[in-house]
Structures are given as structure tokens and as C-alpha cells.
PyMOL CGO cylinders between C-alpha atoms (Angstrom):
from pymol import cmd
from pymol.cgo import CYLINDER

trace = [
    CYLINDER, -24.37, 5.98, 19.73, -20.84, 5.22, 20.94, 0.3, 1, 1, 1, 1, 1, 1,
    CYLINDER, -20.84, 5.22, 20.94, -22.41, 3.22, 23.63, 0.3, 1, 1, 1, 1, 1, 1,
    CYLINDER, -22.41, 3.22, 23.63, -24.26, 0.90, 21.48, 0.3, 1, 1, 1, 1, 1, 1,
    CYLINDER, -24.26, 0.90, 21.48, -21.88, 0.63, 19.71, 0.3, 1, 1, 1, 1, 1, 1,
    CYLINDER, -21.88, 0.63, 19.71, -19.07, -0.72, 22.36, 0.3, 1, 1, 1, 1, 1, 1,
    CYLINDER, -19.07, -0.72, 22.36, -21.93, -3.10, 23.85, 0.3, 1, 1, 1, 1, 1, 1,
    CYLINDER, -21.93, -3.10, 23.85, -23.25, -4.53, 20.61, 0.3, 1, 1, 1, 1, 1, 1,
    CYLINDER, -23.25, -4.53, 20.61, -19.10, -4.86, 19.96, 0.3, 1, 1, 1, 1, 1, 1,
    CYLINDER, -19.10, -4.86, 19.96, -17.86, -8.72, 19.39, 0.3, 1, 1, 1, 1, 1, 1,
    CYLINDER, -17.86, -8.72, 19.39, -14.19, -9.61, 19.97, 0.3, 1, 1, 1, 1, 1, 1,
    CYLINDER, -14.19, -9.61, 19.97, -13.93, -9.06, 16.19, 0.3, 1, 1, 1, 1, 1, 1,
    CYLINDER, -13.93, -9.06, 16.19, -15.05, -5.80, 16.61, 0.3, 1, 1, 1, 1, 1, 1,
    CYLINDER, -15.05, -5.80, 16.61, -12.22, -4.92, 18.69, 0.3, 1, 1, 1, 1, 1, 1,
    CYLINDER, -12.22, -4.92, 18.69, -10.42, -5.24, 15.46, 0.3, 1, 1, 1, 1, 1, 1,
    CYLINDER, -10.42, -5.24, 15.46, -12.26, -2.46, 13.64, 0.3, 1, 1, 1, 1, 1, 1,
    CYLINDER, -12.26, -2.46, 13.64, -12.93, -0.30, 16.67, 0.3, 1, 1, 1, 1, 1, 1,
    CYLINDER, -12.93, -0.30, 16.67, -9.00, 0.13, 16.55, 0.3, 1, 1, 1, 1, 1, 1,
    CYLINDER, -9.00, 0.13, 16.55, -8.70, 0.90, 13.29, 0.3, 1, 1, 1, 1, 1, 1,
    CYLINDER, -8.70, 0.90, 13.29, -11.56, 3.67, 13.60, 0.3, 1, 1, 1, 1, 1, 1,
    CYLINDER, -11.56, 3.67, 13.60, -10.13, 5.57, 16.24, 0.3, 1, 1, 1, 1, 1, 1,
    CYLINDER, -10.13, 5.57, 16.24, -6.87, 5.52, 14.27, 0.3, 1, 1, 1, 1, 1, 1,
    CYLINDER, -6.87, 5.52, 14.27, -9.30, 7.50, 11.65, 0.3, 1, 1, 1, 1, 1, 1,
    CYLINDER, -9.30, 7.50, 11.65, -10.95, 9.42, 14.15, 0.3, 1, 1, 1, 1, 1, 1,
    CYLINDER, -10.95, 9.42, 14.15, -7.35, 10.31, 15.93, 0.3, 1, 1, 1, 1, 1, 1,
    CYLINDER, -7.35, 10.31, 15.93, -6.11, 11.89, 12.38, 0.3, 1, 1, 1, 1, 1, 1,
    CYLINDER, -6.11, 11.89, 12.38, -9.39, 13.27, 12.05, 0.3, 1, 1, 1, 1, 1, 1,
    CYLINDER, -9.39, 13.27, 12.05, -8.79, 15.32, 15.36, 0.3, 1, 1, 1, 1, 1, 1,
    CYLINDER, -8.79, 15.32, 15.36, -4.91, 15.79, 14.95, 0.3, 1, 1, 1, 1, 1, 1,
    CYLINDER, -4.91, 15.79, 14.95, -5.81, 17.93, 11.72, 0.3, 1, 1, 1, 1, 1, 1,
    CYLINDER, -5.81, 17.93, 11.72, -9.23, 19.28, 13.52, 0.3, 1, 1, 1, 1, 1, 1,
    CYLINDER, -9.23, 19.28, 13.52, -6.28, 21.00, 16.24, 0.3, 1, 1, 1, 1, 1, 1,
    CYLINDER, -6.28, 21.00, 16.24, -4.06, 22.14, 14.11, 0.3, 1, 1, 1, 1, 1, 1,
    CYLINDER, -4.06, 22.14, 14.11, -6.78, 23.71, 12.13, 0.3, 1, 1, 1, 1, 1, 1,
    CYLINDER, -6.78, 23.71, 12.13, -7.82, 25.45, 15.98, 0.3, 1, 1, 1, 1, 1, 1,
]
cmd.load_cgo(trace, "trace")
């Protein structure tokens, strides 16, 4: 899905994708401390 994703991705996309993974990074930071 993450594949699709990247190649259906527009420049504006670039935009969003950035501000997902800053999501999906917390997301993981609490998943480890959780570990």
C-alpha cells in the first residue's frame, strides 16, 4: 500500500507524506516505550 501510495504521490503530496510520518513517528515513539 505504501508503494502506491509514494508512486501515485504529486509534489503536493510530499507535503502531507511529511506530516504523516510525523504521526506515524509519535505513533512508534509511544509503540517503544510501551515495548
Amino acid at each position: 500500500m505504501t508503494t502506491t501510495t509514494t508512486i501515485r504521490s504529486p509534489p503536493r503530496s510530499c507535503r502531507s507524506r511529511r506530516r504523516r510520518a510525523a504521526r506515524r513517528r509519535r505513533r512508534t515513539r509511544r509503540s517503544s516505550r510501551w515495548r
